[in-house]
C-alpha positions as CSV (number, residue, x, y, z in Angstrom):
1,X,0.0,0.0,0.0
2,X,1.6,3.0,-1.2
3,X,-0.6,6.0,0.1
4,X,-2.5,8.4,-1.7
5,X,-2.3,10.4,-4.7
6,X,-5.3,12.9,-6.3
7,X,-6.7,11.0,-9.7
8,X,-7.6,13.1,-12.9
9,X,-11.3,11.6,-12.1
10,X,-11.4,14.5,-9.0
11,X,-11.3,11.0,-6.5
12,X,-8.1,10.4,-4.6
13,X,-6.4,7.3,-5.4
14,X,-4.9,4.6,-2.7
15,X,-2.5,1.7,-4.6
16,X,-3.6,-1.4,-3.8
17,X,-2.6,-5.6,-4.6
18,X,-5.6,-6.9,-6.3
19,X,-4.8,-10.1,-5.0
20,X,-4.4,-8.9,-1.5
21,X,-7.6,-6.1,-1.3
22,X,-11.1,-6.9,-3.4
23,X,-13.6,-4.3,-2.7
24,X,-16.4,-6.3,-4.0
25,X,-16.0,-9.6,-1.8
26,X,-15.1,-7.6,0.9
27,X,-18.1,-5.4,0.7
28,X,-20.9,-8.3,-0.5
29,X,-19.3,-11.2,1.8
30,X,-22.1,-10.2,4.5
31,X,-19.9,-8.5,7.3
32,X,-21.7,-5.2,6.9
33,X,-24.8,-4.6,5.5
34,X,-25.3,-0.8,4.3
35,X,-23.1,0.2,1.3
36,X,-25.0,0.3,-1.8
37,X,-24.2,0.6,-5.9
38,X,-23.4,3.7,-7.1
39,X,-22.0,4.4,-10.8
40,X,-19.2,2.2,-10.8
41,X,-18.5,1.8,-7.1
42,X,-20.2,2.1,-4.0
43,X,-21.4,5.0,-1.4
44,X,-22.0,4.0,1.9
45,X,-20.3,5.4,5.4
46,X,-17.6,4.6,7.7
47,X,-19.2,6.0,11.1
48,X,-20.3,9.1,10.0
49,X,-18.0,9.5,7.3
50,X,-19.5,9.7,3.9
51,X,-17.4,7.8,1.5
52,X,-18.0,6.8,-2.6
53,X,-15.7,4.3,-3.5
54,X,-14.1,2.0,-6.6
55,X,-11.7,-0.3,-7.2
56,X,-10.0,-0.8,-11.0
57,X,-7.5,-3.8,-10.6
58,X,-4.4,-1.7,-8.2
59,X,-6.3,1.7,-7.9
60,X,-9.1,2.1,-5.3
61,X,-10.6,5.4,-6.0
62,X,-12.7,6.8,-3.4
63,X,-13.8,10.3,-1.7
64,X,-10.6,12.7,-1.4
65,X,-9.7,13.3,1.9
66,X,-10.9,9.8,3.6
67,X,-7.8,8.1,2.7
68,X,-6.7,7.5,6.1
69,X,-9.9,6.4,7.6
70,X,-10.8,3.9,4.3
71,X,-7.2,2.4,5.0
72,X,-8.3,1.6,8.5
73,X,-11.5,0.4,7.9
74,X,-10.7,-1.7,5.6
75,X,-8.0,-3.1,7.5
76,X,-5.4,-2.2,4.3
77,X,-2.6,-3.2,7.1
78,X,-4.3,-6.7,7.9
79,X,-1.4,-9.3,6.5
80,X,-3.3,-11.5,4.0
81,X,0.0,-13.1,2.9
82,X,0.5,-14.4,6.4
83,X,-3.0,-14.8,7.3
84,X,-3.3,-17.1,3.7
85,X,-0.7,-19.2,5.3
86,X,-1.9,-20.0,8.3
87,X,-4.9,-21.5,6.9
88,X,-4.9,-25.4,7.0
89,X,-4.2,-26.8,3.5
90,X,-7.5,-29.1,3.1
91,X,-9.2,-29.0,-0.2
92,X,-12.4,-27.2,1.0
93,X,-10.0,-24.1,2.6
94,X,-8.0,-24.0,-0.7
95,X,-11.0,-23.3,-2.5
96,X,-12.6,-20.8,-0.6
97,X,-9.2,-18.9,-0.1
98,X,-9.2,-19.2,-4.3
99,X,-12.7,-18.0,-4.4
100,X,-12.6,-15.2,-1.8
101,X,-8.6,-13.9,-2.1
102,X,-8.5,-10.1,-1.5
103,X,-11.7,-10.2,1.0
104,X,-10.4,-7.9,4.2
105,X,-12.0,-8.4,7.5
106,X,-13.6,-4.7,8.1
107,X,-12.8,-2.4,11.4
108,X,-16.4,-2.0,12.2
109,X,-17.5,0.5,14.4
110,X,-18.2,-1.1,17.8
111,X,-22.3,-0.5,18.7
112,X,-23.0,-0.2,15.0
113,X,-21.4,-4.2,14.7
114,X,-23.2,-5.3,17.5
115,X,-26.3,-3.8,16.9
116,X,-26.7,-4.7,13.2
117,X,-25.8,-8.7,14.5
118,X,-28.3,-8.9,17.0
119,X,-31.2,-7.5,14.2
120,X,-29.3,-10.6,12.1
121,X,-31.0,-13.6,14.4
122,X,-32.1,-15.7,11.9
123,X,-32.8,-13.4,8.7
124,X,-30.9,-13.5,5.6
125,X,-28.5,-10.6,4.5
126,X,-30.9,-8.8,1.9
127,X,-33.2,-8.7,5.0
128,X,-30.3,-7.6,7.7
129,X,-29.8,-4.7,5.0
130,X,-32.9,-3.8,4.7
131,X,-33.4,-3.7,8.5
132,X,-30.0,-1.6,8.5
133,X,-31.3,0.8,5.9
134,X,-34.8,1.7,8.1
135,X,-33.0,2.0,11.3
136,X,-30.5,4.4,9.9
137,X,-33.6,6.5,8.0
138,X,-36.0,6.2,10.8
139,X,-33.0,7.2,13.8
140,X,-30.1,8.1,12.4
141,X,-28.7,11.2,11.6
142,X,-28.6,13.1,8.5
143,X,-25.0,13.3,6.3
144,X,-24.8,15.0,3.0
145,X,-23.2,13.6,0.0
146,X,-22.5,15.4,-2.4
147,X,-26.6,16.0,-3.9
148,X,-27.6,12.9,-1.6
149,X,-28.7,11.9,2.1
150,X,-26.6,9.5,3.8
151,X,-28.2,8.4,7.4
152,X,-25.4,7.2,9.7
153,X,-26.0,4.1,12.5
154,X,-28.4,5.6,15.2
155,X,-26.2,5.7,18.3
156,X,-27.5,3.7,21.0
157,X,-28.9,6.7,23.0
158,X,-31.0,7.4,20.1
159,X,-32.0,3.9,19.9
160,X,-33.0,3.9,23.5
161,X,-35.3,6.9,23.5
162,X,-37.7,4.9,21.3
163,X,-40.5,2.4,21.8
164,X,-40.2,-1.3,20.8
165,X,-43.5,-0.6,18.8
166,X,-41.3,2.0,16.7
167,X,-38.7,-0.1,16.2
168,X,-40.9,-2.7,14.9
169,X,-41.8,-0.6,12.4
170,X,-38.4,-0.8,11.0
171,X,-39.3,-4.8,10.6
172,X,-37.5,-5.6,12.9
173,X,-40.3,-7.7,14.6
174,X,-39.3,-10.0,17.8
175,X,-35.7,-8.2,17.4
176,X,-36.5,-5.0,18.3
177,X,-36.9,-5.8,22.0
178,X,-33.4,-6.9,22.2
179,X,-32.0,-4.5,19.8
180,X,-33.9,-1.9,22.5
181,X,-32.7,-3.8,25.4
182,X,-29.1,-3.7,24.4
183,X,-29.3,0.1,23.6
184,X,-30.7,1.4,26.8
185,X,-27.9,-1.4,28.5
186,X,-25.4,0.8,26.8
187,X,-26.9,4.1,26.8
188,X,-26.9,4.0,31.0
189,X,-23.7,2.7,31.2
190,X,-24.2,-0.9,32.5
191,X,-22.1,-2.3,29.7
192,X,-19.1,0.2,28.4
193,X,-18.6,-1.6,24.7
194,X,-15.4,0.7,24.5
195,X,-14.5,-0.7,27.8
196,X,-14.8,-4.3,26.4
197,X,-11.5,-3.4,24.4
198,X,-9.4,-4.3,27.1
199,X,-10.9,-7.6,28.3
200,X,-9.2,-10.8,26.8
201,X,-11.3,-12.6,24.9
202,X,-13.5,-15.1,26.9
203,X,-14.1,-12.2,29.4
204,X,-15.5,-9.8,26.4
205,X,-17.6,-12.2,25.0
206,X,-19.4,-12.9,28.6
207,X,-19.7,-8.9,28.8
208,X,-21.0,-8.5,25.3
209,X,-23.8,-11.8,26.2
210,X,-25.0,-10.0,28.9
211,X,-26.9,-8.1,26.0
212,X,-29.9,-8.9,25.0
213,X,-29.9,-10.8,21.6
214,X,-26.4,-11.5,22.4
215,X,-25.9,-15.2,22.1
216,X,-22.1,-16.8,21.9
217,X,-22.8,-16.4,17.6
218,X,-23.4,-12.6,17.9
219,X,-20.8,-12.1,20.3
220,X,-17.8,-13.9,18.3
221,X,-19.3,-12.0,15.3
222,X,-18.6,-8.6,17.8
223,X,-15.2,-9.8,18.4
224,X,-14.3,-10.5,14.7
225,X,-15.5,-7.3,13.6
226,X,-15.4,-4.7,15.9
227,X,-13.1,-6.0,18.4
228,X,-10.4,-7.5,15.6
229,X,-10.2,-10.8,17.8
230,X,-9.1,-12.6,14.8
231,X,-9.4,-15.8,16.7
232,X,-13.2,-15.5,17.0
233,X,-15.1,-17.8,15.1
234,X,-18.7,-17.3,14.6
235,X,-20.8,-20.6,14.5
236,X,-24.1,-20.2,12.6
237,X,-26.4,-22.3,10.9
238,X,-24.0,-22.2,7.9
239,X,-20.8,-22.5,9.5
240,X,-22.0,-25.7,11.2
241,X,-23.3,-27.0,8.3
242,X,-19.9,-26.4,6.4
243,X,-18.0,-28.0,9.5
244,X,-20.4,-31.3,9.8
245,X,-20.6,-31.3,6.0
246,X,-16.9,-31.4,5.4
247,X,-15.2,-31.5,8.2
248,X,-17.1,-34.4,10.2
249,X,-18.6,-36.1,7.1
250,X,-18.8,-39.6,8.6
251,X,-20.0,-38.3,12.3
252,X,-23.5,-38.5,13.2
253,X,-23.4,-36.9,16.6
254,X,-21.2,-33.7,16.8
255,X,-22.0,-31.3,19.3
256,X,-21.3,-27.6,18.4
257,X,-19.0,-27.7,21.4
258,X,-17.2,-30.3,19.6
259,X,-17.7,-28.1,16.6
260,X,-16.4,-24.9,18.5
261,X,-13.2,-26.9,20.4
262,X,-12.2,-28.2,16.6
263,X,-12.8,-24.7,14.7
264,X,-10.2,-23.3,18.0
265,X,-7.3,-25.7,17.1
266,X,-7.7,-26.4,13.5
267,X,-8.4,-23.1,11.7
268,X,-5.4,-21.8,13.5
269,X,-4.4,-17.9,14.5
270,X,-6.8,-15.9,12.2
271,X,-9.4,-18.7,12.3
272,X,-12.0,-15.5,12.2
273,X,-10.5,-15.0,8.8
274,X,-11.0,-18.7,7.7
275,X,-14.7,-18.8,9.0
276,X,-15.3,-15.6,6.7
277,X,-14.1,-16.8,3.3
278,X,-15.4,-21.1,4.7
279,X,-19.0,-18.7,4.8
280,X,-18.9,-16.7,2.0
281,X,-17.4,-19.2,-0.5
282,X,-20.3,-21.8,0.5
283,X,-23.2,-18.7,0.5
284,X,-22.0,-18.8,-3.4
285,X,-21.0,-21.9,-4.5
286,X,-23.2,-23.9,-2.9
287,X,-26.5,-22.0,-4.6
288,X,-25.6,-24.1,-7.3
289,X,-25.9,-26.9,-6.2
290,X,-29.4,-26.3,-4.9
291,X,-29.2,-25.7,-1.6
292,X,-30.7,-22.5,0.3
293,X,-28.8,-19.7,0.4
294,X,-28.1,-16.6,3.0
């Protein structure tokens, strides 16, 4: 990564590896759920930061004067080399590393992570974004773009000043009482997410399941994200199926503690990582072979 120059276009310009940054995977692999097409790129916001961005082959173009934040939230500094080879060298991890190679972990902004997980619980990712999308134009506030309005994460003080029935209205059904819960948790202080950053890692995922809507899933998927625990691997209904499928074929009874205890030792240092692309490679490939997608 090479810093930032000012492209003829009017966007600045960061140099990138397309083998080591993909915009695409990284944005559509189902780690956040707001950006959307725009021209040839994306808009979407980091925080409250309004950012349009675009990626041709070594150039990502995006919004001058974001440079700095877009590095770090998109974890530009993450070591994909080393990260690539610390995965385990099984036929199913070689071909999602093939079929996902460039897709960055995102630095996620910490309530915005673990509030868009918990409206998650069993909904599929056009419905997480679409969740995303009313919360944010219903609560959040306002940012101009350029001749648009961007609507940033509503903060969880925001969040806890309204009424589960207005939530609801957002679809967010049974998951706006937890998504309220958790906000008013954090608004009065009982749980400091910032605070969170300094516990090792079994003691901040207990703090973050004291949330409600917080199961061990959510939580792991808070530490991935937000917390860059890159140890953290979130076990959903896909990940489980991907780990019984292929990795416990010819076991009948596997318990996801079994599941979770194997994914720890196997998957290795920046297992988070390995979980991602295991996800998002199966999301994909296995639609093809006629099974349900997220």
């Amino acid at each position: 990564m090479n810093g930032a120059l000012e492209g003829a276009s009017g966007l600045a310009v960061l140099d990138v590896e397309p083998e080591e940054f993909n915009l695409e995977l990284t944005l559509g692999c189902g780690q956040v759920f707001h950006w959307e097409r725009s021209g040839a790129g994306y808009i979407g916001l980091m925080g409250e930061v309004p950012v349009y961005v675009e990626q041709a082959g070594p150039e990502l173009r995006l919004t001058a004067g974001v440079e700095a934040v877009a590095s770090r939230y998109f974890a530009l500094d993450h070591p994909l080399e080393a990260i690539y080879a610390s995965f385990p060298k099984d036929p199913a991890m070689n071909a999602a590393l093939e079929f996902c190679r460039g897709l960055r972990l995102i630095r996620q902004p910490l309530w915005e992570c673990v509030a868009t997980f918990i409206t998650s619980a069993m909904k599929q990712v056009p419905h997480i974004t679409q969740m995303s999308h009313s919360l944010r134009r219903t609560f959040g506030s306002a940012v101009s773009w350029q001749t648009q309005t961007l609507h940033a994460y509503p903060t969880p003080e925001r969040i806890a000043m309204a009424s589960e029935a207005d939530l609801r209205e957002c679809r967010l059904g049974f998951r706006a009482k937890n998504l309220l819960g958790a906000a008013r948790m954090i608004a009065s202080g009982e749980v400091d997410l910032a605070a969170i950053t300094r516990l090792e890692d079994e003691p901040a995922l207990r703090e973050l399941c004291r949330l409600p809507g917080v199961g061990v899933k959510v939580a792991n998927c808070a530490l991935l994200f937000a917390y860059e625990r890159p140890r953290a691997f979130p076990i959903d209904v896909w990940i489980e199926r991907i780990l019984r499928e292929i990795y416990f074929t010819r076991k009948r009874k596997v318990t996801v503690q079994r599941l979770k205890k194997f994914s720890e030792s196997y998957f290795g240092p920046y297992s988070g990582y390995a979980q991602q692309y295991l996800f998002h490679h199966a999301r994909k490939t296995w639609k093809l072979r006629g099974r349900q997608t997220a």
